[in-house]
Structures are given as structure tokens and as C-alpha cells.
Residue, then its C-alpha position, 0 to 999 in steps of 0.5 A: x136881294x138889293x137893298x141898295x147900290x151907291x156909283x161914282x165917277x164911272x162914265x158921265x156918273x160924276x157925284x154920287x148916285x143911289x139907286x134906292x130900293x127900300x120901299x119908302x113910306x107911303x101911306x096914300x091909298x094908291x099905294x096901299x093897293x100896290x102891297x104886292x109891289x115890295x116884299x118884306x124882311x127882318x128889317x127892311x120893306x123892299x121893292x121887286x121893280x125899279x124902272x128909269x127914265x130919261x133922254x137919250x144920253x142922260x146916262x141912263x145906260x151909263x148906270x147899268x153899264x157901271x153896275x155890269x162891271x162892278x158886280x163882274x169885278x167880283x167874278x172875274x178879278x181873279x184873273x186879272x194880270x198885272x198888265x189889265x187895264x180895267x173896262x171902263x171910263x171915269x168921269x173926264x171932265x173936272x180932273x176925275x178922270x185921274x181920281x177913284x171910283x167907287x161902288x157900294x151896295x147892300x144886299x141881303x143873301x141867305x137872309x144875312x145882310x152885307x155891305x160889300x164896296x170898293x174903289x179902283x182906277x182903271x189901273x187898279x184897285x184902291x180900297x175895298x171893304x166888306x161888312x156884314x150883320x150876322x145878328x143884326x149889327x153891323x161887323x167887320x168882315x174885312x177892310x182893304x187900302x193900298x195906299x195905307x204902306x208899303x207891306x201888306x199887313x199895312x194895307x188890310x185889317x181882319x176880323x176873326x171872320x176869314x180863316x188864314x187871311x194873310x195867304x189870301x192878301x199874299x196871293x191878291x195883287x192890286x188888280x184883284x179883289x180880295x173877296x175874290x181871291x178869297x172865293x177861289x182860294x175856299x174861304x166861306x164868307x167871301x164864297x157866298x159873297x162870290x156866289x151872290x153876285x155870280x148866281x143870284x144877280x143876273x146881268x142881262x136877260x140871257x147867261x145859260x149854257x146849253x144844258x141849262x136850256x133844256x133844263x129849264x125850258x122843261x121845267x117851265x114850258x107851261x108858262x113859256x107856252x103861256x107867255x108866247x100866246x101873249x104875243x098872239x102866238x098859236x104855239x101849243x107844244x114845244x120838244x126842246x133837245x141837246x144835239x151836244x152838251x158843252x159847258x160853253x155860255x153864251x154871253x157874247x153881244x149880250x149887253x145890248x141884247x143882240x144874241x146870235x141865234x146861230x150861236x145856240x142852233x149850230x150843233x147844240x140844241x134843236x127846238x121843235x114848235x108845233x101849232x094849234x092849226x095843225x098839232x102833228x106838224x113840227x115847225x124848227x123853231x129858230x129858222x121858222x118861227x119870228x125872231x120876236x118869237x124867238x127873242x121873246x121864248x129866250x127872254x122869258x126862259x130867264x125871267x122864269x128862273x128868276x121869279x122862281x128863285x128870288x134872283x135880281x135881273x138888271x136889263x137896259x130898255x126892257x122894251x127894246x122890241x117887246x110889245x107893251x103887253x109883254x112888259x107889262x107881264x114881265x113886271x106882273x111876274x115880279x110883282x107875283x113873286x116872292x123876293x125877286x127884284x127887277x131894275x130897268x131902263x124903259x122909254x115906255x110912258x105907259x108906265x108912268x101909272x101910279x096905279x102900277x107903280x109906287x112913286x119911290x118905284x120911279x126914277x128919273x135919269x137927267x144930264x146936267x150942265x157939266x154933262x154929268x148924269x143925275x138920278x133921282x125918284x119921283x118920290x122926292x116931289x112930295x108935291x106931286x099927288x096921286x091923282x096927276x096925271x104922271x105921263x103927262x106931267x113927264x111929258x110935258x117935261x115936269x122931272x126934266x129927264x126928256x129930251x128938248x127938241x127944236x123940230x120946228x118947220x124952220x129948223x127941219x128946213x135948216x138941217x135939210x138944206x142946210 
């Protein structure tokens, strides 16, 4: 569970942002109807969905990116050699691009809360730190600066939290981070912080070995089947069947959600559809089914598991191809869930509905003058009242956050023959 994320200098990220997701206090009737929208902890209220708005190239894919790379820090920096230079870009304007960036986020996993950040340049690590509420108050975990001295006892302090510390620090360079060498090398704490960010918050839509597939499209073929009737399928069985396990995900193009079915058919799995029309008549269901079909039965396989197993999914434009209905079922699924958690981009005004959303459920992403990205919510406009009408008001280029466009008859011409 999120409580929240804090980026900066990452992309066209220049100053802090917050990605916020305690529910705020509000107290309008509108809200009060949305109760199902945020779930409650020991000490926090926090919301299942989170969308954002804005222009092409505000940054709002700038965001997801930045948040992919940090959490994959965490379960891949053990592999780092001294020769990596890190997958991402700071800030290049104003003289950031030589300066830090850095990522925090809180979060709650097995019902402890921690406060896990660092801080890197694309060459390496600078400072890193976890803290964790073991009873509700605040302890040091850990705290990390390599630019503290030269030895490594200089650069680190402990609690009494991580057994035999200092032959993890001897086994971490400075392209790795600590808590995950800790995890490899079997230290508790930082195996839950690992597994947290491994197994609970989840990418993109789809990160599942073939033995997985079988596994869950089994256990949830009911709603599956429910779900592809939804996008006017008359599908009424499917007969899911491993031809090979192998260990092998299939993550490869995944961040802009281009997964070559090919990937998954080609001697792993085979998947039989059958019809209302004609019941005993199997259809293959990757070559003769729509490839909305198919993208939606692989989209909705993950979001099952996570609604089932209060898991955090990060998806940029949800709506990419999927009919409004269909999102809008998605979020009803995190809705009905029990500690689940959906942070998305969209450019579907549709849901710009506070009789669907809660205001601080809202973000908006803007560019600023100096091309640096801006995030804030609708609920910092303690003026706007539930009764507006918020597509229009977006629209009409209320928040900012829309893109301004000169399509005057004038203009078109210009850039026809011009």
C-alpha cells in the first residue's frame, strides 16, 4: 500500500513532486457517497485510485517512467557492475543534469509502515536511507552517504535492526543499493522491503511467466469471462494449456504496452475460446479472436490478481485502446477491493466525474515555462464546488494541464502550403 511518492530531477521532473495518496479531508456530500474509494489503516485513510491529467508532453509519462526505474532499482541494483550507467535522464536545463535525483516513498507492507529513499546520478549512488514504524514511531533502519568519507564505516550508520551489517556494506559498491544487496544476501528487513516492491507493486499490466497464466486464468476464468462479455464478446468457456513451462516473464516492450502475443503462443501456451453460437466449436484464441479480445483477457489476468491480493499497479494511459466502459470497470474493481491501489495517466474527460472520483483522486500534470513538469490535485482549488461541472471546467482550460491549439482555418492553410 502507498502512502506516498516524492520525484526529483528525473526527465522534465525538475523540483519536487508528490504524488499524494492519503485521502484528504472532505467532508462535502458528494464525497461521502464515495466511502468505497479510499480504505482505512492503524493511521492512515488511504485511496485505491489516483488518475492524471494533462497535455502531451507535460510529463505525465515522465512520472510513471521515473517511479518504473526507481522501484526496479531496488530488484535489479544487485547486478549492477562498475561499469552501468543508469537508465534515465535528470533534468538538462539550469545545471541539474550534473546534480542528484532523488525518490522517496512510504508505504505500508505487512501492516508496518516504511519510509524507504535515495539519491543517485546516473553514475551512481549518493545517499539512501530506510525508516521504518515498527510501533508506530518513527526508527532508524538504516542511513547511507558516500559522500561522507572515504572508508565505508564513514558512510553508513545502523541500528540494531540488520544482523551483521558491515558484510553487506563490504559487498555493496556504489552502483548498488544496499537494501538490495541486504535482500540477496538474507537479511529480514530489507527481504520484505525487496519483496515489496517486487511482488506487490506492479509495473505494468502484464509481468507473468507462462506458469502463472495457467495458474490464474484458472482460478479467475469466471470474471475473465465476465469481463470479455463487457467488451460485447459472446465467449462463454475457455481451456487454457501449457504446451512447455519455462521459468521465462515476458516483459520485453511492455512499458508502452506492445506485448507480442507471438512471445506467449510460440510453444508455451495454447488457449481454446468457445462461443455462445456454437459451444463445442473451439476457436485458437490469439489468431482468431480480436487483438482487442486478446489485450483485454491479458490486461484483466493482472488486474484480477491484484484486486485479490491488495497489490499497487502503475499503468501510463489506461485508456490506450480500451472502451470507456471498460475502464470504467477496471476502476470499479479497485473501488470494490479491499486494500488494492491504482495510479494511472488517462485522457478520458469521462472521468472527470466527482460522483466517481474524490477531488484529491484527481491530479493534474502542466508544463511550465522552463519545460519542467508540475503536478498538483484538484483538491488544492478549494474553490471549485462539487456542483461544477469538472469536464468542462478542464476543458475549457480551468487547471491548465490541456494543450492550446491554434487550428485556426488561417493556421491549417500556413502549415498545408506552407
Amino acid at each position: 500500500m502507498v502512502i506516498e511518492i516524492r520525484l526529483q530531477n528525473f526527465f522534465s521532473i525538475k523540483n519536487e513532486i508528490v504524488l499524494d495518496l492519503r485521502a484528504a479531508s472532505i467532508h462535502s456530500n458528494t464525497a461521502k457517497k464515495l466511502s468505497n474509494n479510499y480504505f482505512k489503516t492503524d493511521k492512515h485513510k488511504l485511496l485505491k485510485t489516483i488518475t492524471m491529467y494533462g497535455a502531451n508532453a507535460s510529463g505525465k509519462s515522465n512520472i510513471i517512467k521515473a517511479i518504473r526505474f526507481c522501484n526496479a532499482m531496488v530488484f535489479e541494483s544487485h547486478r549492477h557492475n562498475e561499469n552501468t550507467i543508469y537508465n534515465f535522464q535528470p533534468f538538462k536545463f539550469n545545471g541539474l543534469n550534473k546534480k542528484p535525483s532523488k525518490y522517496l516513498i512510504r508505504f505500508i507492507n505487512n501492516g508496518i509502515e516504511f519510509e524507504y529513499s535515495f539519491s543517485l546520478t546516473r553514475k551512481q549512488i549518493i545517499t539512501e536511507s530506510l525508516y521504518y514504524y515498527p510501533k508506530g514511531r518513527r526508527s532508524e533502519v538504516f542511513t547511507r552517504n558516500e559522500l561522507a568519507g572515504s572508508e565505508k564505516k564513514d558512510k553508513y550508520s545502523f541500528q540494531s535492526v540488520i544482523k551483521r551489517p558491515m558484510d553487506v556494506v563490504q559487498n555493496t559498491s556504489n552502483k548498488t543499493l544496499f537494501i538490495s544487496r541486504a535482500s540477496q544476501m538474507d537479511r529480514d528487513i530489507a527481504k520484505d522491503v525487496f519483496n515489496y516492491f517486487h511482488n506487490k507493486f506492479i509495473l505494468r499490466y502484464f509481468e507473468f511467466g507462462i506458469s502463472a497464466i495457467e495458474t490464474l486464468s484458472n482460478q479467475n476464468k469466471k470474471r475473465l469471462l465476465e469481463a470479455l462479455k463487457i467488451a460485447d464478446s459472446d465467449i462463454i468457456d475457455l481451456k487454457i494449456k501449457v504446451l512447455k513451462k519455462e521459468g521465462k516473464n515476458f516483459n520485453a516492450n511492455l512499458t508502452d504496452l506492445t506485448l507480442s502475443v507471438e512471445d506467449i503462443v510460440q510453444d508455451h501456451l495454447q488457449i481454446k475460446s468457445y462461443h455462445e453460437n456454437s459451444p463445442n466449436t473451439a476457436f485458437d484464441f490469439f489468431s482468431e479472436e480480436s487483438s482487442g479480445t486478446v489485450k483485454l483477457f491479458l490486461i484483466m489476468l493482472t488486474i484480477l490478481d491484484i484486486v485479490k491480493n491488495d497489490k499497487v499497479l502503475l499503468i501510463d494511459e489506461i485508456g490506450e485502446s480500451l472502451h470507456t466502459d471498460i475502464i470504467q470497470y477496471i476502476f470499479n474493481l479497485f473501488n470494490a477491493s479491499n486494500k488494492s491501489q491504482l495510479i494511472c495517466t488517462t485522457h478520458n474527460t469521462s472521468f472527470l466525474d466527482l460522483k466517481k472520483f474524490r477531488k484529491d483522486q484527481i491530479y493534474f500534470v502542466n508544463k511550465n515555462d522552463d519545460s519542467s513538469t508540475d503536478l498538483y490535485s484538484l483538491y488544492d482549488y478549494s474553490d471549485f464546488r462539487d456542483t461544477m461541472n469538472l469536464e468542462k471546467a478542464y476543458l475549457q482550460g480551468r487547471f491548465d494541464a490541456i494543450p492550446f491549439i491554434n487550428d485556426s482555418i488561417e493556421n491549417l492553410k500556413s502549415i498545408i502550403n506552407g
